[in-house]
MIMILO-420625 format. One record per residue (C-alpha): residue in one letter; x negated, y, z. Coordinates in steps of 0.5 Angstrom, whole numbers, padded with zeros to 4 digits. Each point is the difference from the previous one (the first is absolute). Example, Ala and Ser with C-alpha at 12.3 -4.5 7.8 and 13.67 -1.06 7.14 Angstrom:
@res:A; px:-0025; py:-0009; pz:0016
@res:S; px:-0002; py:0007; pz:-0002
This chain:
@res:X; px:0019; py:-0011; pz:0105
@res:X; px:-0006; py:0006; pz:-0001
@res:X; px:-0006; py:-0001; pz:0003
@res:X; px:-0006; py:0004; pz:0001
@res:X; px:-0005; py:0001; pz:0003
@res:X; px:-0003; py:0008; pz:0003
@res:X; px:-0006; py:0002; pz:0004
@res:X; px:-0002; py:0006; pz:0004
@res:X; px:-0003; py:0007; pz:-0003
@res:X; px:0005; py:0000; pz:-0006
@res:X; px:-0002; py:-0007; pz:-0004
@res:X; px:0006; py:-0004; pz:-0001
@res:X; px:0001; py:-0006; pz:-0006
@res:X; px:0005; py:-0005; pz:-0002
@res:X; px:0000; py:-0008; pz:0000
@res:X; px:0006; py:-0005; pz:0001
@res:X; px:-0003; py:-0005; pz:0004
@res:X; px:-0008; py:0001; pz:0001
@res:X; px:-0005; py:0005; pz:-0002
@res:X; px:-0007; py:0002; pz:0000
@res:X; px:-0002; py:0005; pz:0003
@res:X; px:-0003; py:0006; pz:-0004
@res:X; px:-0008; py:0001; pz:0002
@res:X; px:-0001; py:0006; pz:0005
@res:X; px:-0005; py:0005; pz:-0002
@res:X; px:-0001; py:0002; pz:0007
@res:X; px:-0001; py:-0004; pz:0006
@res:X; px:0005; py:0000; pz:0006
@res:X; px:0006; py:-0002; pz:0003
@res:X; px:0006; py:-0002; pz:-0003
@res:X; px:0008; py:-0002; pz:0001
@res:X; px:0003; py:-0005; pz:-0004
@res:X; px:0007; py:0001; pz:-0001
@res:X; px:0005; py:-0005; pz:-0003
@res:X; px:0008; py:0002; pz:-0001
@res:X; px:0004; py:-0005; pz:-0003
@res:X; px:0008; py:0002; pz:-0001
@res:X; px:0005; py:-0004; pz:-0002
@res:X; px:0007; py:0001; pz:-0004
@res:X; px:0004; py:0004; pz:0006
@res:X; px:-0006; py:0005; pz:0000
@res:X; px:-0002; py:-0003; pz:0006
@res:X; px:-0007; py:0001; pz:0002
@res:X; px:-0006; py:-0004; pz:0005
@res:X; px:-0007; py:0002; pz:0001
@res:X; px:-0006; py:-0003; pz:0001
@res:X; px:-0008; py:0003; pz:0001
@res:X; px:-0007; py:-0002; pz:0001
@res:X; px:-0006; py:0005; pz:0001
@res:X; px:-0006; py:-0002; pz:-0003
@res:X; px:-0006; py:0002; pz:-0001
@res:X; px:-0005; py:0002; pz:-0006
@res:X; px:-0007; py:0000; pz:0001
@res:X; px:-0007; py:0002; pz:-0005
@res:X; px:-0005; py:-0005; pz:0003
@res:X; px:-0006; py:0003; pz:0000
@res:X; px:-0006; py:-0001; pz:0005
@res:X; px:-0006; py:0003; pz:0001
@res:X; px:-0007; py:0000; pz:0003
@res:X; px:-0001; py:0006; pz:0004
@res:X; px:-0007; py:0000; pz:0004
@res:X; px:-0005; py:-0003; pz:-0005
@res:X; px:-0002; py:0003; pz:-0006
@res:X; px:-0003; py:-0004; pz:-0007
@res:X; px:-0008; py:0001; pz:0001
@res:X; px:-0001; py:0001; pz:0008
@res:X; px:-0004; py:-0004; pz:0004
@res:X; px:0000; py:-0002; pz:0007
@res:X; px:-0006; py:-0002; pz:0005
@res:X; px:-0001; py:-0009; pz:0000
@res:X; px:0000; py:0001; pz:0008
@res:X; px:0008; py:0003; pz:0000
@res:X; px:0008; py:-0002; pz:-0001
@res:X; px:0004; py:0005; pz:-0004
@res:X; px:0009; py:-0001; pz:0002
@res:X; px:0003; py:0001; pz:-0007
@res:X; px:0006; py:0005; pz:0000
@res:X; px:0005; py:0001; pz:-0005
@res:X; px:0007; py:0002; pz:-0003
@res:X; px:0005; py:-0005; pz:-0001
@res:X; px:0007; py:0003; pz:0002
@res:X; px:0006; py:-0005; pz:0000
@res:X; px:-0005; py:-0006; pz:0000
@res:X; px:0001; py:-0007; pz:0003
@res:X; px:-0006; py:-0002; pz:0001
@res:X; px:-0007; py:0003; pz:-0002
@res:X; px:-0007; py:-0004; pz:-0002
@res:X; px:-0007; py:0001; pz:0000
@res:X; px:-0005; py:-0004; pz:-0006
@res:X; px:-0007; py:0002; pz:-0001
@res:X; px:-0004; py:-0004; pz:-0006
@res:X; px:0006; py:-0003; pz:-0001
@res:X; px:0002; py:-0003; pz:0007
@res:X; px:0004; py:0001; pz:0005
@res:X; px:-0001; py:0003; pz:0006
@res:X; px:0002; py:-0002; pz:0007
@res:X; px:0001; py:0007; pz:0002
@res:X; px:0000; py:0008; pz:-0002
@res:X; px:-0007; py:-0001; pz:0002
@res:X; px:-0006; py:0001; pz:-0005
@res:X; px:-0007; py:-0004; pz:0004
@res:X; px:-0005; py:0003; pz:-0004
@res:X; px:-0005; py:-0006; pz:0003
@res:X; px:0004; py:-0005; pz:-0002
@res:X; px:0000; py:0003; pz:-0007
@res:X; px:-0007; py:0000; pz:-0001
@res:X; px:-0004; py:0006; pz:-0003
@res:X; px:0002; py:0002; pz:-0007
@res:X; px:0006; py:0001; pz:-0005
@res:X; px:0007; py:-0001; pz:0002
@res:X; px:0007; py:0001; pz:-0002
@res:X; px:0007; py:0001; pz:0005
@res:X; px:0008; py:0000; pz:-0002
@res:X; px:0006; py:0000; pz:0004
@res:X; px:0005; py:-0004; pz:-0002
@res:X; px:0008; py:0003; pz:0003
@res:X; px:0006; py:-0005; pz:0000
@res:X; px:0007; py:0002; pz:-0002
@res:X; px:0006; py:-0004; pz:0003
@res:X; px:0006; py:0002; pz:-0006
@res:X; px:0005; py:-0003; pz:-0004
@res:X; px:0000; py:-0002; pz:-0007
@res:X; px:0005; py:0001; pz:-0005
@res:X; px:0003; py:-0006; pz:0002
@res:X; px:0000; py:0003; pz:0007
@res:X; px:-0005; py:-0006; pz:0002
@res:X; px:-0004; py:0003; pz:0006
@res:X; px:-0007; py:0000; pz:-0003
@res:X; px:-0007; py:0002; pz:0002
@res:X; px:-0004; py:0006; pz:-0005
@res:X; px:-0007; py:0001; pz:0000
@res:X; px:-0004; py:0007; pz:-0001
@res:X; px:-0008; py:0000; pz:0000
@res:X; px:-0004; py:0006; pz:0000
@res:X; px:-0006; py:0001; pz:-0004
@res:X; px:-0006; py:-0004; pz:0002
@res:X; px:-0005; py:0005; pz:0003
@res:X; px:-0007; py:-0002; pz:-0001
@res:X; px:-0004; py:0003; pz:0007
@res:X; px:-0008; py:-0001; pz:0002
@res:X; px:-0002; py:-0005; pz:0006
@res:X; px:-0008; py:0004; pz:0002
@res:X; px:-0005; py:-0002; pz:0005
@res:X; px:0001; py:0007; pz:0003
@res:X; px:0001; py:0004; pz:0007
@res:X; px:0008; py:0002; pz:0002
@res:X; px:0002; py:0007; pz:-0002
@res:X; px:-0002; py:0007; pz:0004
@res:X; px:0003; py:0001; pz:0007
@res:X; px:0003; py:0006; pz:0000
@res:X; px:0004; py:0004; pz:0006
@res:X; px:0003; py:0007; pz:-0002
@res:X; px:-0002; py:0005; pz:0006
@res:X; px:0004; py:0006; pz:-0004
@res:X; px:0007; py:0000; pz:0000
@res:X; px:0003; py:-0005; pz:0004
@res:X; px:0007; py:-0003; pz:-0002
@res:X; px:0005; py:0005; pz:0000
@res:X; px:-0005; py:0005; pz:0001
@res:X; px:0003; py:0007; pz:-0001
@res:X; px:-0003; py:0005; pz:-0004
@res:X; px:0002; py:0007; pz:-0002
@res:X; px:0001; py:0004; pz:-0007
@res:X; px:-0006; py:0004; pz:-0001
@res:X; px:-0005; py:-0003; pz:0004
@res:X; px:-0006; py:-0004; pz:-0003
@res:X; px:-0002; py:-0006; pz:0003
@res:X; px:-0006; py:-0005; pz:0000
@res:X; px:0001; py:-0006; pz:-0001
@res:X; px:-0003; py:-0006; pz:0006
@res:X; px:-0002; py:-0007; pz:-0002
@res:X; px:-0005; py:-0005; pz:0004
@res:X; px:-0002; py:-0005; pz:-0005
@res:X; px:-0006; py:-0005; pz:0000
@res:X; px:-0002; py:-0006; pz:-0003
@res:X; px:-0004; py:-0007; pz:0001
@res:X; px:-0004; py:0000; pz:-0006
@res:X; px:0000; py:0003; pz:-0005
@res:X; px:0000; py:0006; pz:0000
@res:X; px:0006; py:0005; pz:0000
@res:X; px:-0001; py:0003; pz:-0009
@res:X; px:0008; py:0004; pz:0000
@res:X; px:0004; py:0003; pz:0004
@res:X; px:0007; py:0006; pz:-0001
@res:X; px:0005; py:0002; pz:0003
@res:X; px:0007; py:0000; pz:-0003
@res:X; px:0006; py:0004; pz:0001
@res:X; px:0007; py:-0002; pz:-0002
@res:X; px:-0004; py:-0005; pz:-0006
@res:X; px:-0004; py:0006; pz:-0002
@res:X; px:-0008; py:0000; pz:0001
@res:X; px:-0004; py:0004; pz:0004
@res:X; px:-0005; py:0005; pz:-0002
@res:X; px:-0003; py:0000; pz:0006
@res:X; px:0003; py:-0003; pz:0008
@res:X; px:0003; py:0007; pz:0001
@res:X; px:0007; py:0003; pz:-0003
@res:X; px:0005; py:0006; pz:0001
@res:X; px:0008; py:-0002; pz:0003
@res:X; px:0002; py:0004; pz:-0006
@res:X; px:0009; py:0003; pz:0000
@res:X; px:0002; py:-0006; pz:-0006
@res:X; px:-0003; py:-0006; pz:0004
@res:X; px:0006; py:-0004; pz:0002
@res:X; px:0000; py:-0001; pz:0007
@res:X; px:-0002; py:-0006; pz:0002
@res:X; px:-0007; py:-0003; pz:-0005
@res:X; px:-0004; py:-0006; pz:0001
@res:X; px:-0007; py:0001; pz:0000
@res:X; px:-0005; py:-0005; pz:-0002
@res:X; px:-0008; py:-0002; pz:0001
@res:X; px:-0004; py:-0005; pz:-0004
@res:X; px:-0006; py:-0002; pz:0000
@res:X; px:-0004; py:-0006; pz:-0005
@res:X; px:-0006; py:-0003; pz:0002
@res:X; px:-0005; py:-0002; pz:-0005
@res:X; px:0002; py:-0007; pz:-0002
@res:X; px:0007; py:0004; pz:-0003
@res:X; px:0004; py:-0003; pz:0008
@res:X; px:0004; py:0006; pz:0001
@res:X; px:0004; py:0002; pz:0007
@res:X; px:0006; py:0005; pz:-0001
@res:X; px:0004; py:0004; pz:0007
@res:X; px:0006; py:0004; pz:0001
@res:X; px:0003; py:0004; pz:0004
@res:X; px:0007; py:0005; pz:-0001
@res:X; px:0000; py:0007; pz:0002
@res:X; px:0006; py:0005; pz:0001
């Protein structure tokens, strides 16, 4: 009697009673099928869908070197697709939640990773737990002020503006102490010269625009808004 094993998107290999599965270059979803015939040509089916994953996570909202004010709390974001369950450790304890409390970190040098789990299936086909941690990121507690605070006047979301026409780009921003040292204007991921711009033909029609502002103790706030 044959036995023998194929897949979707064309792959298929041969086995007389179990095989393992060649690694797949790409993640996704795949169909396992196993067809077995007997001496009258005769043939039962039987499928499993399965699905392969890269497990990677990452980090998103804090850079390596940023500093944060001691008086201030910080929700970590991150990327973990197909994840289980996602953990937070700071100087190489656990947090209780996805929140940084910079106060009761105290001032100084401090490391941050996240750590996904993987629920999976071993080679024996024993379901079991797999981990990824990111790279540890090294941020700095300081005694300082919170960012600018910073409220776009020009344009609105949405706003829309026309082809050919130059604007001037609006922003209140203000800070408690200290003083405000930087600031621009960003189209599409492009700086700035200056706070005005021309809506020129090549521009898709629908652009986001940002404002940042830095204070002298490096804190910085940045706002946007979409435009058509």
């Amino acid at each position: 009697m044959d036995l023998y094993w194929s897949r979707i998107r064309n792959l298929r290999f041969k086995a007389y009673t179990s095989h393992l599965l060649p690694p797949s270059k790409t993640g996704g979803e795949y169909i396992i099928t196993q067809t077995v015939t007997d001496i009258y040509n005769e043939a039962g089916t039987a499928s499993a869908r399965i699905l392969v994953i890269d497990p990677e996570v990452r980090i998103t909202n804090i850079d390596a070197g940023k500093n944060f004010p001691l008086d201030s709390t910080h929700a970590i974001s991150y990327s973990a697709t197909n994840a289980k369950e996602i953990q937070f450790f700071v100087d190489g304890k656990e947090l209780l939640s996805d929140r940084l409390i910079f106060g009761n970190l105290g001032l100084g040098n401090h490391t941050v990773f996240a750590r996904a789990i993987y629920s999976v299936v071993d080679k024996t086909g024993n379901q079991v737990l797999h981990t990824k941690d990111t790279e540890p990121i090294q941020f700095l507690v300081r005694d300082i002020r919170p960012p600018p605070e910073i409220q776009l006047r020009f344009p609105a979301y949405n706003t829309r503006l026309m082809r050919g026409v130059t604007y001037t780009l609006e922003a209140d921003v203000s800070s408690t102490s200290p003083p405000i040292t930087e600031s621009y204007w960003e189209l599409n991921g492009t700086r700035l010269a200056s706070n005005t711009f021309t809506v020129t033909k090549d521009m898709p029609s629908i652009f986001t625009i940002r404002y940042t502002a830095k204070n002298q103790d490096n804190m910085e706030k940045t706002v946007s808004t979409i435009g058509t």
